[in-house]
N, CA, C and O atoms as a GROMACS GRO file, in nm:
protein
  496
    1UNK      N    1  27.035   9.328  18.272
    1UNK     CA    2  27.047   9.472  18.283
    1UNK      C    3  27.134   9.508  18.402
    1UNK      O    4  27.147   9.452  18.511
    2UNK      N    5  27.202   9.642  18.341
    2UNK     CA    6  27.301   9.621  18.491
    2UNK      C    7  27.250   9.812  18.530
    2UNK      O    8  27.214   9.914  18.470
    3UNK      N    9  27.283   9.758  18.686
    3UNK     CA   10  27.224   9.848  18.758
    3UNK      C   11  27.373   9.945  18.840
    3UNK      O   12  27.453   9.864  18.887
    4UNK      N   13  27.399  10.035  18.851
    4UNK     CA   14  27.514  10.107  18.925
    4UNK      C   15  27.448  10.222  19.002
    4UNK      O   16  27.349  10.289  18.971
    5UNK      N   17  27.514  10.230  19.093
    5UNK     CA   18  27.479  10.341  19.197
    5UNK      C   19  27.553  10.451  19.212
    5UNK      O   20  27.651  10.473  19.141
    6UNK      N   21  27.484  10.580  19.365
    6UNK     CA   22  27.571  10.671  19.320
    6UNK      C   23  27.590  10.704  19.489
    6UNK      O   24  27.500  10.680  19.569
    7UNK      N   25  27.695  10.750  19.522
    7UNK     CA   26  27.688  10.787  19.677
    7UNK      C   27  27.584  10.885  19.732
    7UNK      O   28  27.578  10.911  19.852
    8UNK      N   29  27.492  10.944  19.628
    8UNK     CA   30  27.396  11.008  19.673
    8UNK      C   31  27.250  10.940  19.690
    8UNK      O   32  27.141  10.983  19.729
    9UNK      N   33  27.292  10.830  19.649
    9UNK     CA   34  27.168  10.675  19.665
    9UNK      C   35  27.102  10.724  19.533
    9UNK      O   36  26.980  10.716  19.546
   10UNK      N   37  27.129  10.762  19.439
   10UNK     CA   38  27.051  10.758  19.337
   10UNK      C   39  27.105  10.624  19.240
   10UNK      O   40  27.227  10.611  19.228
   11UNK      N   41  27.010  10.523  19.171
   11UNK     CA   42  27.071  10.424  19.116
   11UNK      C   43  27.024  10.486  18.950
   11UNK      O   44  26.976  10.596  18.927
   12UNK      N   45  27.049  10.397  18.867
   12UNK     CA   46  27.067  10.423  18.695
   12UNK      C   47  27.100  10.241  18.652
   12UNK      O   48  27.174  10.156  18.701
   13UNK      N   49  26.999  10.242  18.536
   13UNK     CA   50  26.984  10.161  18.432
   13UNK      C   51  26.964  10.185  18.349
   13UNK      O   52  26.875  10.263  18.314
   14UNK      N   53  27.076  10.100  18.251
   14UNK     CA   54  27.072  10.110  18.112
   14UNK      C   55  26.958  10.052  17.997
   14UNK      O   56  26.979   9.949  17.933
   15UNK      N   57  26.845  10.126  17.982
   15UNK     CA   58  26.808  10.056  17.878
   15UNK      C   59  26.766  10.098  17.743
   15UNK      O   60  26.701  10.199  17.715
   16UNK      N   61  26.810  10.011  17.664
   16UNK     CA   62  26.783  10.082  17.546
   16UNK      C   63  26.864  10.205  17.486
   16UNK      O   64  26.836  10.291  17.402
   17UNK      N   65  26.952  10.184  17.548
   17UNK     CA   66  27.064  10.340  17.562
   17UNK      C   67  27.018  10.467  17.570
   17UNK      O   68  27.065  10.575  17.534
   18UNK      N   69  26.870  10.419  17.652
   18UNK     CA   70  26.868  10.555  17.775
   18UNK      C   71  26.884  10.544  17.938
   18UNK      O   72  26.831  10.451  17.999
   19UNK      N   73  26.935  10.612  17.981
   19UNK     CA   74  26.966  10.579  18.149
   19UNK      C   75  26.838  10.580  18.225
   19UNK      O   76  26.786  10.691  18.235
   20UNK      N   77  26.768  10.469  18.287
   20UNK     CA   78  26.653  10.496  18.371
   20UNK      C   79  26.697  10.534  18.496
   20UNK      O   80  26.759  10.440  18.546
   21UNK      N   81  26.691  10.645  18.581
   21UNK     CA   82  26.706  10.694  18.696
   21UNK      C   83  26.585  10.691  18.811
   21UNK      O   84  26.464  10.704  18.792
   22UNK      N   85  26.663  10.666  18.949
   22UNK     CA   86  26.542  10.671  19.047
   22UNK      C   87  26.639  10.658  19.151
   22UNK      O   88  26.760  10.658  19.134
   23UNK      N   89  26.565  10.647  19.285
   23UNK     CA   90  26.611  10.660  19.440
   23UNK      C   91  26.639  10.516  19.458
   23UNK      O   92  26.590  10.432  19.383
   24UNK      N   93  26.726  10.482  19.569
   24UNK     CA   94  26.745  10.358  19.607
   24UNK      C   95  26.661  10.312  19.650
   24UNK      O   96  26.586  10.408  19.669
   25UNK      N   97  26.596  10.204  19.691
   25UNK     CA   98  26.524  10.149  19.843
   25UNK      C   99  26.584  10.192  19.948
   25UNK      O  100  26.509  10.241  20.032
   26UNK      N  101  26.749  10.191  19.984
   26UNK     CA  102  26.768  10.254  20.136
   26UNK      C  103  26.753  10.394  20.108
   26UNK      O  104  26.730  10.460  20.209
   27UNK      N  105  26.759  10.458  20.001
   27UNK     CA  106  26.725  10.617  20.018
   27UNK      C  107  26.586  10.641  20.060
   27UNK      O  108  26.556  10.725  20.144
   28UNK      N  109  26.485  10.549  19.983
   28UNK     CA  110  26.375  10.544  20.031
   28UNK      C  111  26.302  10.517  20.152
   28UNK      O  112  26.202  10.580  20.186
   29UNK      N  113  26.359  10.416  20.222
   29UNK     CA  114  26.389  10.382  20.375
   29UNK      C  115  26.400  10.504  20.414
   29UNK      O  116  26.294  10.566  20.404
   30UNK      N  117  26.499  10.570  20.458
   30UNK     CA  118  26.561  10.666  20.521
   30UNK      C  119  26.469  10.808  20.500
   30UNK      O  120  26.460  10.878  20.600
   31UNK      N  121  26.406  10.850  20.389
   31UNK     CA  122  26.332  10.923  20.380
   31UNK      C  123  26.196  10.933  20.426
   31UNK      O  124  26.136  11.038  20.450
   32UNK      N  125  26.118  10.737  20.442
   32UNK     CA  126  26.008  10.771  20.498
   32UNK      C  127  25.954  10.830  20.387
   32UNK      O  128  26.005  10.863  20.280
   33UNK      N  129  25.802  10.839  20.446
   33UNK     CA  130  25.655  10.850  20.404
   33UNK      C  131  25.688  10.982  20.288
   33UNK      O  132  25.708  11.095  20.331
   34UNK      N  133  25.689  10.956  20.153
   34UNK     CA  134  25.768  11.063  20.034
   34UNK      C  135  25.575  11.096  20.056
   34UNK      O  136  25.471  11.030  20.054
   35UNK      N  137  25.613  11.221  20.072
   35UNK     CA  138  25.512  11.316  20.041
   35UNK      C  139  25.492  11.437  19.876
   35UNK      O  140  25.389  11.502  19.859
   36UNK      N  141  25.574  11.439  19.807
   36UNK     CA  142  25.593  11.545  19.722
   36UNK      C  143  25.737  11.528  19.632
   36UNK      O  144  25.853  11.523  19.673
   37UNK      N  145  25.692  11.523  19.514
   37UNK     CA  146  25.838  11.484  19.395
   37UNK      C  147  25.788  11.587  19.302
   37UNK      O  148  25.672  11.616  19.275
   38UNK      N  149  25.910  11.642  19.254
   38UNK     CA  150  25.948  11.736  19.187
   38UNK      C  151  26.008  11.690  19.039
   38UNK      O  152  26.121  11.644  19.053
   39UNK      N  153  25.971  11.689  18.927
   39UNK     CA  154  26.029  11.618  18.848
   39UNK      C  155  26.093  11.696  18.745
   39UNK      O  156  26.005  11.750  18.678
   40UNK      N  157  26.242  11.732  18.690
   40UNK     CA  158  26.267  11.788  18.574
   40UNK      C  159  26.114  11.807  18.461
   40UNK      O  160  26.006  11.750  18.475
   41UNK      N  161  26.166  11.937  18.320
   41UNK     CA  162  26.100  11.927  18.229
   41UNK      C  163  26.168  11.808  18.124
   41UNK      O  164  26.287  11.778  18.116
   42UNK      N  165  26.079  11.764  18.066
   42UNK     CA  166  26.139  11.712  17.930
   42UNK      C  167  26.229  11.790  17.871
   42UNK      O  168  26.218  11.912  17.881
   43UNK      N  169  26.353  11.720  17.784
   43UNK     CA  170  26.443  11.833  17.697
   43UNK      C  171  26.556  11.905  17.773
   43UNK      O  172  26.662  11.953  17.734
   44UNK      N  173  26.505  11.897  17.876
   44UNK     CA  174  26.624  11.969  17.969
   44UNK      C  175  26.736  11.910  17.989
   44UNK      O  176  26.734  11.807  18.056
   45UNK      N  177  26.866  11.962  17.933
   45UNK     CA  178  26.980  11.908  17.993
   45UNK      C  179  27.028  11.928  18.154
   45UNK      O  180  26.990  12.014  18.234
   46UNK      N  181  27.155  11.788  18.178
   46UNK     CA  182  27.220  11.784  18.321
   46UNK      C  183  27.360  11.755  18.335
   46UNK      O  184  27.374  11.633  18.350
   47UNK      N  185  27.470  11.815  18.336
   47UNK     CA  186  27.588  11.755  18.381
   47UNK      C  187  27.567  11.682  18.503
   47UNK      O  188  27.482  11.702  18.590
   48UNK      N  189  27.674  11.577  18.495
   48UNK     CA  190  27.613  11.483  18.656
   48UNK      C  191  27.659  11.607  18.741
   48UNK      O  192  27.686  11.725  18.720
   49UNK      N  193  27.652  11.497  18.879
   49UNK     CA  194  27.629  11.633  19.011
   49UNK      C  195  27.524  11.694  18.983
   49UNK      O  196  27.457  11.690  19.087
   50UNK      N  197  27.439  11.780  18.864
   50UNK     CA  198  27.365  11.888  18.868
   50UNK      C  199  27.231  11.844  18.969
   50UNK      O  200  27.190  11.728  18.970
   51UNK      N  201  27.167  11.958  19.057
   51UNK     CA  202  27.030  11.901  19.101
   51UNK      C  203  26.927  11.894  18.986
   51UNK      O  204  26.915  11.983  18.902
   52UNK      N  205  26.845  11.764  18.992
   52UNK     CA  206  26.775  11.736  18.869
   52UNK      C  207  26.611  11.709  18.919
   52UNK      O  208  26.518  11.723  18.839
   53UNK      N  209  26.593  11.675  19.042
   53UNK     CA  210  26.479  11.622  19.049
   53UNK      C  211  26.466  11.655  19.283
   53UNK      O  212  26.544  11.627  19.374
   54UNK      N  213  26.361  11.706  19.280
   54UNK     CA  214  26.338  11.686  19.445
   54UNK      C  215  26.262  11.597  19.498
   54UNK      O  216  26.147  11.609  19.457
   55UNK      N  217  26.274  11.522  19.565
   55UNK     CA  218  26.163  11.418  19.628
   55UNK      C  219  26.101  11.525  19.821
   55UNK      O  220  26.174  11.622  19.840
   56UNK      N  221  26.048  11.516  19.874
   56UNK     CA  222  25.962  11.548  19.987
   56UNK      C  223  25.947  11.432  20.056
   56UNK      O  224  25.902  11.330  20.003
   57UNK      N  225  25.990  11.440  20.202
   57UNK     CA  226  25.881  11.288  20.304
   57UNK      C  227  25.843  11.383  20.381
   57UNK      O  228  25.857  11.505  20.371
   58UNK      N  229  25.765  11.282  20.504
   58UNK     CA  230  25.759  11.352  20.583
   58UNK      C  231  25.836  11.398  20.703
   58UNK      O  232  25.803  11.487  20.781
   59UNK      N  233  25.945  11.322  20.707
   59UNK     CA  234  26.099  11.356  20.737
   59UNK      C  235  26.193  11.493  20.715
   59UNK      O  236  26.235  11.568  20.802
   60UNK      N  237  26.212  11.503  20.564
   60UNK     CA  238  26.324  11.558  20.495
   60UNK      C  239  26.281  11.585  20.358
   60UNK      O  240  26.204  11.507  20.302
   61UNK      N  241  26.319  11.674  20.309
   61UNK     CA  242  26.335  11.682  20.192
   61UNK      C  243  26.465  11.712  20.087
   61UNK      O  244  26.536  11.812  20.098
   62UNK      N  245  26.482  11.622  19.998
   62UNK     CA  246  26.611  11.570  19.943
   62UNK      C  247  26.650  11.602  19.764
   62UNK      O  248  26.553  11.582  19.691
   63UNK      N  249  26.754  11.638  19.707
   63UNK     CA  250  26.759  11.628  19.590
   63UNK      C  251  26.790  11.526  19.552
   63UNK      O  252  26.862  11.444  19.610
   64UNK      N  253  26.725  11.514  19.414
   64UNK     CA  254  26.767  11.404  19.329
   64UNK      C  255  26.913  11.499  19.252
   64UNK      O  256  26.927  11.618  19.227
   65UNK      N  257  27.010  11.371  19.232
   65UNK     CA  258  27.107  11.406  19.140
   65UNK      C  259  27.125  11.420  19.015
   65UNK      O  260  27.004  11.424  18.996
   66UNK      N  261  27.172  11.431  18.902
   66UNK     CA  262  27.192  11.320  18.775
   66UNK      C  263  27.335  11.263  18.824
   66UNK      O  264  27.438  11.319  18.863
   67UNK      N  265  27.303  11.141  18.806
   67UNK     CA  266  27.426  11.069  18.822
   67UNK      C  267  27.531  11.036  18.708
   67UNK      O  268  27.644  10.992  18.732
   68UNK      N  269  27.470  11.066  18.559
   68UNK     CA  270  27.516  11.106  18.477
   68UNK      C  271  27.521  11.211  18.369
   68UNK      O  272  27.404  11.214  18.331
   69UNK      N  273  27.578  11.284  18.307
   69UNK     CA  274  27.523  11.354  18.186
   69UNK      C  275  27.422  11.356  18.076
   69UNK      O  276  27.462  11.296  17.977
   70UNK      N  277  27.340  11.390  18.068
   70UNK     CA  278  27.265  11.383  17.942
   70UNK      C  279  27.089  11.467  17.954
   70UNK      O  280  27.056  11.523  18.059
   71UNK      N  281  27.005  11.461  17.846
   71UNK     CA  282  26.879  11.508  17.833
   71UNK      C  283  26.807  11.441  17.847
   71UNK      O  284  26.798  11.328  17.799
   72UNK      N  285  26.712  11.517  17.944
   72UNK     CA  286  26.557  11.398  17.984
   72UNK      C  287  26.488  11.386  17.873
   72UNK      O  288  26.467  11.473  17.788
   73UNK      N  289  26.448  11.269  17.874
   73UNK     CA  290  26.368  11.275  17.730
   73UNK      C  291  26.248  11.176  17.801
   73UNK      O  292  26.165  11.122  17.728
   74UNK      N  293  26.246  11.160  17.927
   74UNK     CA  294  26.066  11.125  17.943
   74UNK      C  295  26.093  11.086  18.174
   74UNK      O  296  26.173  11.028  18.247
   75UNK      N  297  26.008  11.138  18.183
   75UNK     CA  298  25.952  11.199  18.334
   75UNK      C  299  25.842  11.099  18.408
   75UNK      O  300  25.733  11.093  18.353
   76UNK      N  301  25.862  11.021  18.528
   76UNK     CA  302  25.753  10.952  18.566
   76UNK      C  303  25.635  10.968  18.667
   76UNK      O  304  25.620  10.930  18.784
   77UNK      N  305  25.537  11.053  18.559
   77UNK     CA  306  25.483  11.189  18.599
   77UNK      C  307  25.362  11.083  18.684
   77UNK      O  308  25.279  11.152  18.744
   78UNK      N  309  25.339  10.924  18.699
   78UNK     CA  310  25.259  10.904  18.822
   78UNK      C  311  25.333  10.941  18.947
   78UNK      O  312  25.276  11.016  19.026
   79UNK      N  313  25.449  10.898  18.974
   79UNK     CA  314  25.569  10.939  19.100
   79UNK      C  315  25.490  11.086  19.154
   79UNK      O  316  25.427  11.089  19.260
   80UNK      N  317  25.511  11.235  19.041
   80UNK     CA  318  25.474  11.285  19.115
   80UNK      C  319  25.337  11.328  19.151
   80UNK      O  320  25.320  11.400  19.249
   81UNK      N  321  25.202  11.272  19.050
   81UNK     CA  322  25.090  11.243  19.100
   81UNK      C  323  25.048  11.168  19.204
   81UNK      O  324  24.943  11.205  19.255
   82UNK      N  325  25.107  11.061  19.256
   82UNK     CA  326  25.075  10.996  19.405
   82UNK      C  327  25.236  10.959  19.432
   82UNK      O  328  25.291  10.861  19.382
   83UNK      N  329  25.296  11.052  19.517
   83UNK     CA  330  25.432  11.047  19.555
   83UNK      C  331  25.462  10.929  19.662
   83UNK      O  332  25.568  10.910  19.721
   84UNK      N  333  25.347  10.857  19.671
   84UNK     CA  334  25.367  10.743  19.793
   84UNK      C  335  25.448  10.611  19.685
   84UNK      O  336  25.513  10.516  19.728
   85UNK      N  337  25.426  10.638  19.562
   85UNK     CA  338  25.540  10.552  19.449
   85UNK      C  339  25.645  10.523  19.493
   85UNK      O  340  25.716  10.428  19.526
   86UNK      N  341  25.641  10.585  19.489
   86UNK     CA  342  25.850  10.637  19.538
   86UNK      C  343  25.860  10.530  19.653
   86UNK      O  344  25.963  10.465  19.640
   87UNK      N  345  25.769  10.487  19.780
   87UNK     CA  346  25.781  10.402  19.881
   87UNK      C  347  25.778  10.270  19.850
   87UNK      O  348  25.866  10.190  19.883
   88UNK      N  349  25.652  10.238  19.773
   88UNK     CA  350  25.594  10.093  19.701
   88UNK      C  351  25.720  10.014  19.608
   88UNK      O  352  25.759   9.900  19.634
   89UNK      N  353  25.767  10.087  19.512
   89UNK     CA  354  25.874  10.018  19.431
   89UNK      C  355  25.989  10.121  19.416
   89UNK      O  356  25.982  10.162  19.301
   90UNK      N  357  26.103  10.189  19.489
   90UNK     CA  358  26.217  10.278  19.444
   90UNK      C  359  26.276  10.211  19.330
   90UNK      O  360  26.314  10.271  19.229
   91UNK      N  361  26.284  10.089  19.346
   91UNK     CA  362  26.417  10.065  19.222
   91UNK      C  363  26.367   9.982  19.097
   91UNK      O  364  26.436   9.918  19.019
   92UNK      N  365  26.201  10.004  19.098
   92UNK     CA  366  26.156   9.979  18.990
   92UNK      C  367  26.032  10.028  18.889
   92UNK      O  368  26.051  10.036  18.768
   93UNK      N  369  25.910  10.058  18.945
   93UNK     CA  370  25.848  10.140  18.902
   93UNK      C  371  25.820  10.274  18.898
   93UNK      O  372  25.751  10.352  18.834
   94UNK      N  373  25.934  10.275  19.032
   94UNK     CA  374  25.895  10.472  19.045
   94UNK      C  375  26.022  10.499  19.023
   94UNK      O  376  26.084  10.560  19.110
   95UNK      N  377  26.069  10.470  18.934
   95UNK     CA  378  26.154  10.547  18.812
   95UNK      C  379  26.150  10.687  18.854
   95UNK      O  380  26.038  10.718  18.895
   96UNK      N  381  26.261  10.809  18.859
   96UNK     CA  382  26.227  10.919  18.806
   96UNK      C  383  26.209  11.000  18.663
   96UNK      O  384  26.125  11.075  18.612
   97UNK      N  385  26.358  10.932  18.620
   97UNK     CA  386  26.345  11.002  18.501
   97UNK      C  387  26.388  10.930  18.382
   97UNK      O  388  26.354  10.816  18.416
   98UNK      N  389  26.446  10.916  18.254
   98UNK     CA  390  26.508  10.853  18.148
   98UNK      C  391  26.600  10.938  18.067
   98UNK      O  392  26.549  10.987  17.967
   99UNK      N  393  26.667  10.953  18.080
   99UNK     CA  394  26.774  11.068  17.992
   99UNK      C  395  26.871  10.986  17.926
   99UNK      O  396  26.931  10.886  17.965
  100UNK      N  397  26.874  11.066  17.789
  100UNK     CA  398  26.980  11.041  17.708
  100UNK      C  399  27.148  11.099  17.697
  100UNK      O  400  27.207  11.196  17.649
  101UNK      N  401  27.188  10.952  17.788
  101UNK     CA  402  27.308  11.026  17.826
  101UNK      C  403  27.426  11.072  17.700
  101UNK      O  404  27.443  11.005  17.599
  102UNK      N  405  27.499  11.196  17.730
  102UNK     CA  406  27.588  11.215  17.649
  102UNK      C  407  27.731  11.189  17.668
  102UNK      O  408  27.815  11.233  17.590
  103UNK      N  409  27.774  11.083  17.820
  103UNK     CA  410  27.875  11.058  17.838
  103UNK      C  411  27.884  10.936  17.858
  103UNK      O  412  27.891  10.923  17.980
  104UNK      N  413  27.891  10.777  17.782
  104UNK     CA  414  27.873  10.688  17.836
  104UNK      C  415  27.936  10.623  17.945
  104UNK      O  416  27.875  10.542  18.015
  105UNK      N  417  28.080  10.659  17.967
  105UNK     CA  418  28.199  10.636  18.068
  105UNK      C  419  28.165  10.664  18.181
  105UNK      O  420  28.217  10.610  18.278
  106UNK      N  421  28.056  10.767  18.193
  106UNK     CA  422  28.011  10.815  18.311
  106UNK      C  423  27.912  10.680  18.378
  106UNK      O  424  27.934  10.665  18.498
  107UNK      N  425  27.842  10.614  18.339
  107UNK     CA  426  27.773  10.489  18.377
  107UNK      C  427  27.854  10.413  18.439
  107UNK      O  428  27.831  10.368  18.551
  108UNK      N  429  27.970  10.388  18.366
  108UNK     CA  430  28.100  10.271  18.391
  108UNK      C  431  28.178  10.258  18.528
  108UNK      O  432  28.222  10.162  18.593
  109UNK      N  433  28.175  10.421  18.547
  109UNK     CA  434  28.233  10.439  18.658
  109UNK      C  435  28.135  10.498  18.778
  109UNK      O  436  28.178  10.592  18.846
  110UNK      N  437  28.041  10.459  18.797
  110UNK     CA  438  27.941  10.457  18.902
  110UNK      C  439  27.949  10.285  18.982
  110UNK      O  440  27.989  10.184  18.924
  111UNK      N  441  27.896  10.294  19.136
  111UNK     CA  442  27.890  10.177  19.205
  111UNK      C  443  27.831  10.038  19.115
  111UNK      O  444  27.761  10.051  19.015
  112UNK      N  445  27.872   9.913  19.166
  112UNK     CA  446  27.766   9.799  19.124
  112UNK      C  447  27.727   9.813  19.252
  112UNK      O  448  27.758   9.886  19.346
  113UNK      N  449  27.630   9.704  19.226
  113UNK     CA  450  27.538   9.640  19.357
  113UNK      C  451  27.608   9.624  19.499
  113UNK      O  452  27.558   9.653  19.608
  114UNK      N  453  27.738   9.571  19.474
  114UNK     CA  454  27.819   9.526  19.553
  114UNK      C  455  27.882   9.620  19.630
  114UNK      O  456  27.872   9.635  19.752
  115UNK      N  457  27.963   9.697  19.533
  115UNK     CA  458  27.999   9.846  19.593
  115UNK      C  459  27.921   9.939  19.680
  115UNK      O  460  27.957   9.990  19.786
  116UNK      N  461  27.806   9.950  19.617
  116UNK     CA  462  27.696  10.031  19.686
  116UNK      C  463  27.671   9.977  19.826
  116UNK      O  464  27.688  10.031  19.935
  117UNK      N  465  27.617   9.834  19.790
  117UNK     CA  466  27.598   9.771  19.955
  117UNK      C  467  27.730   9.790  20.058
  117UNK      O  468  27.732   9.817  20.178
  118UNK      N  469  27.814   9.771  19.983
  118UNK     CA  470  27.911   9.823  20.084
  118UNK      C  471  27.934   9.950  20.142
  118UNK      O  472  27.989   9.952  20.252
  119UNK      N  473  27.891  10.095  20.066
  119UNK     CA  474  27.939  10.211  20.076
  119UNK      C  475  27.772  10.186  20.178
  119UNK      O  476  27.801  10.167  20.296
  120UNK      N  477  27.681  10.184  20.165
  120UNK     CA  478  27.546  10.186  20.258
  120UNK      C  479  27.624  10.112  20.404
  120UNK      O  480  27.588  10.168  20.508
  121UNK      N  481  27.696  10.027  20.418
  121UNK     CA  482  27.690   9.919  20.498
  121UNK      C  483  27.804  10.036  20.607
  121UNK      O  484  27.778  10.063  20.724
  122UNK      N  485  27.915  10.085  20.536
  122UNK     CA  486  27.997  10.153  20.575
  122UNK      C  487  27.976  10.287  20.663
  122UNK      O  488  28.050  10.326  20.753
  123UNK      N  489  27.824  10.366  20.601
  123UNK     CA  490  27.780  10.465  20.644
  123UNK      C  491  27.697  10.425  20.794
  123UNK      O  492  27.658  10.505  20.879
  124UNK      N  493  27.690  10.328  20.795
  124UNK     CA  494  27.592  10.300  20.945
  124UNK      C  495  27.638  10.330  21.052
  124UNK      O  496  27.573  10.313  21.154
   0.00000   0.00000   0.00000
């Protein structure tokens, strides 16, 4: 499974040819103790860029992006029942959202692993 990033630390996986979306680990880092997530409705469309989702720490509070186009079609409504998710696993169980993207090119041209670590490595 391949994983791409976004300069707003939001990452995306393909599965099943729906995009699984969530926060990085260094976004998660950097945010500290997530107190409060905000999660799109189901059905709702997003051009990327659009704000789609808010996370809370006790730091800052941050938008989620879509990093690509398309409709949520399912929400990872433990995240925002115990928002300490978001700390335990960012880039795997605390998923935010799953949307069915309507642009696939848009995936293609987001960070790999490599890129990303570099654009993180660059910002320090």
């Amino acid at each position: 499974m391949t994983t791409r990033y976004t300069k707003d630390h939001e990452w995306v996986r393909m599965e099943g040819g729906l995009a699984v979306i969530g926060i990085s680990p260094h976004a998660a880092e950097q945010l500290g103790d997530v107190v409060f997530v905000e999660l799109p409705a189901v059905g709702k469309s997003f051009k990327k860029g659009d704000d789609m989702a808010v996370v809370e720490s006790v730091k800052a509070a941050s938008d989620v992006y879509a990093p690509i186009s398309g409709e949520i079609v399912a929400v990872n409504q433990p995240i925002a029942d115990e928002p300490a998710k978001v700390n335990e696993d960012p880039a795997g169980a605390a998923w935010f959202v799953k949307l069915k993207p309507s642009n696939a090119a848009e995936f293609d041209a987001l960070m790999d692993a490599a890129g990303y670590a570099a654009f993180v490595e660059s910002a320090r």
